[in-house]
C-alpha positions as CSV (number, residue, x, y, z in Angstrom):
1,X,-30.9,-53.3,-32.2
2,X,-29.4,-55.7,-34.8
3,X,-27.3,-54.7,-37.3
4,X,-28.6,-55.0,-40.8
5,X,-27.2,-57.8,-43.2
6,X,-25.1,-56.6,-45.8
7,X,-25.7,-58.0,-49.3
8,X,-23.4,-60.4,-50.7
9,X,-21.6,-60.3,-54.3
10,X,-21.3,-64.2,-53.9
11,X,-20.8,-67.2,-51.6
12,X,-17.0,-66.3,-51.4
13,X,-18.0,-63.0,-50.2
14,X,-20.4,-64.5,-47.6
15,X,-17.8,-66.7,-46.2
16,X,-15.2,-64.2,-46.5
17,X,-17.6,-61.3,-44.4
18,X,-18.9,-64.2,-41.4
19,X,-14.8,-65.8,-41.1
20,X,-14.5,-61.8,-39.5
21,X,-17.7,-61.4,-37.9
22,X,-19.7,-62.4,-35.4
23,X,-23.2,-62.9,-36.3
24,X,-25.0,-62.8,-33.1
25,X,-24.5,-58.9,-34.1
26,X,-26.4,-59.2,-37.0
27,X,-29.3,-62.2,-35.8
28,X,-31.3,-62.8,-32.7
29,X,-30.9,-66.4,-32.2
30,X,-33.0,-66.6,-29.8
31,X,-35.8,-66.0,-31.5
32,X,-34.4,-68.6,-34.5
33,X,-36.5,-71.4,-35.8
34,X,-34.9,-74.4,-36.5
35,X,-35.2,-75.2,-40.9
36,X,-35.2,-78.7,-42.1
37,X,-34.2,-78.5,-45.4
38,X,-34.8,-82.8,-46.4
39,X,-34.2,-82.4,-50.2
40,X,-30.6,-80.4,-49.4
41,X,-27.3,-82.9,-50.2
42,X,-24.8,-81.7,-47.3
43,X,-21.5,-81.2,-48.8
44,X,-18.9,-83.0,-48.0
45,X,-14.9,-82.2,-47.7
46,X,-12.3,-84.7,-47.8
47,X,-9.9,-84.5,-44.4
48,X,-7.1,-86.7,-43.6
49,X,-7.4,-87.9,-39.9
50,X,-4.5,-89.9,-38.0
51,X,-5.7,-92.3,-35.5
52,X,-4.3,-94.8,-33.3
53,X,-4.1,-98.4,-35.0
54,X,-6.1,-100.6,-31.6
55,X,-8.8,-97.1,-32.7
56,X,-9.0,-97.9,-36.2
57,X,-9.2,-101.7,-35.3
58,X,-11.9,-101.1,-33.5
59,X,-13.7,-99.0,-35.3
60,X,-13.4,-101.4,-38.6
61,X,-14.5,-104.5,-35.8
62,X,-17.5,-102.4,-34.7
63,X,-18.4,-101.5,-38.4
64,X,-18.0,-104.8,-39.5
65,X,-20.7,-106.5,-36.2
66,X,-23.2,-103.4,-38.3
67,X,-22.7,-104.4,-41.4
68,X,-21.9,-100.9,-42.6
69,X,-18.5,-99.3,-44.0
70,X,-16.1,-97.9,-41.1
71,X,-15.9,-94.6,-42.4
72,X,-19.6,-94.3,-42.5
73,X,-19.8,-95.7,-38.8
74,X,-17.2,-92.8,-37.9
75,X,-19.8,-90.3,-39.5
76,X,-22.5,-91.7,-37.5
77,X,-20.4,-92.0,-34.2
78,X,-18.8,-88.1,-35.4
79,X,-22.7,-86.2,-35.6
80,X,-24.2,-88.3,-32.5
81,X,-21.3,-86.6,-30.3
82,X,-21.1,-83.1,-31.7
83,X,-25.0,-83.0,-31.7
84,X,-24.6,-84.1,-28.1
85,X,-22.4,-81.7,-27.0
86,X,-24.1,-78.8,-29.0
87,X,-27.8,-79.3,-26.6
88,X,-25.3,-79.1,-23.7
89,X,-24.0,-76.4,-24.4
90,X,-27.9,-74.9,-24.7
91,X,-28.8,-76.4,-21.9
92,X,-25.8,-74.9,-20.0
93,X,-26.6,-71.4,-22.1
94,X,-30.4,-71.9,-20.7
95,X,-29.2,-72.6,-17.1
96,X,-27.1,-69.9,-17.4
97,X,-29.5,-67.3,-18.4
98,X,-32.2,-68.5,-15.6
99,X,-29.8,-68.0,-12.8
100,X,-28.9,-64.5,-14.2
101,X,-32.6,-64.3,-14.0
102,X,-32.8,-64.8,-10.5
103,X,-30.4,-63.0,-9.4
């Protein structure tokens, strides 16, 4: 059984409560649904990232053939990998489980 949520004085609260806990103690992911929320504006936090100069080169060379800012191509190129690696890691999970399964 799940623990139940507790409820949240504010956002800074939230945050502060799920940086200490793990929340597969408090929600069955498994039985998640995935939300698309189309009208929600992502926010965004500025990062300073160092990079190798032939890296940056060719990122601005490759953004330039697209016709599209470089930093905007290094979003692009940033969410295509991390979304890749995130169904491999639930593929892996799902393999994972079936060969318990079997055993």
């Amino acid at each position: 059984m799940k623990k139940k949520l507790p409820k949240f004085k504010d956002e800074d609260h939230e945050r502060e409560f799920w940086s200490s806990h793990d929340s597969t103690e408090y929600i069955d992911w498994d039985s998640a649904e995935e939300l698309i929320l189309p009208n929600l504006k992502p926010s965004l936090k500025t990062i300073s990232l160092r990079l190798p100069e032939h890296l940056l080169n060719e990122l601005k060379f490759l953004a330039n053939k697209k016709d599209v800012p470089y930093q905007s191509l290094l979003k692009m190129f940033l969410a295509e990998r991390v979304q890749s690696e995130i169904r491999k890691l639930s593929r892996n999970k799902l393999k994972f489980k079936e060969k318990i399964a079997q055993q």
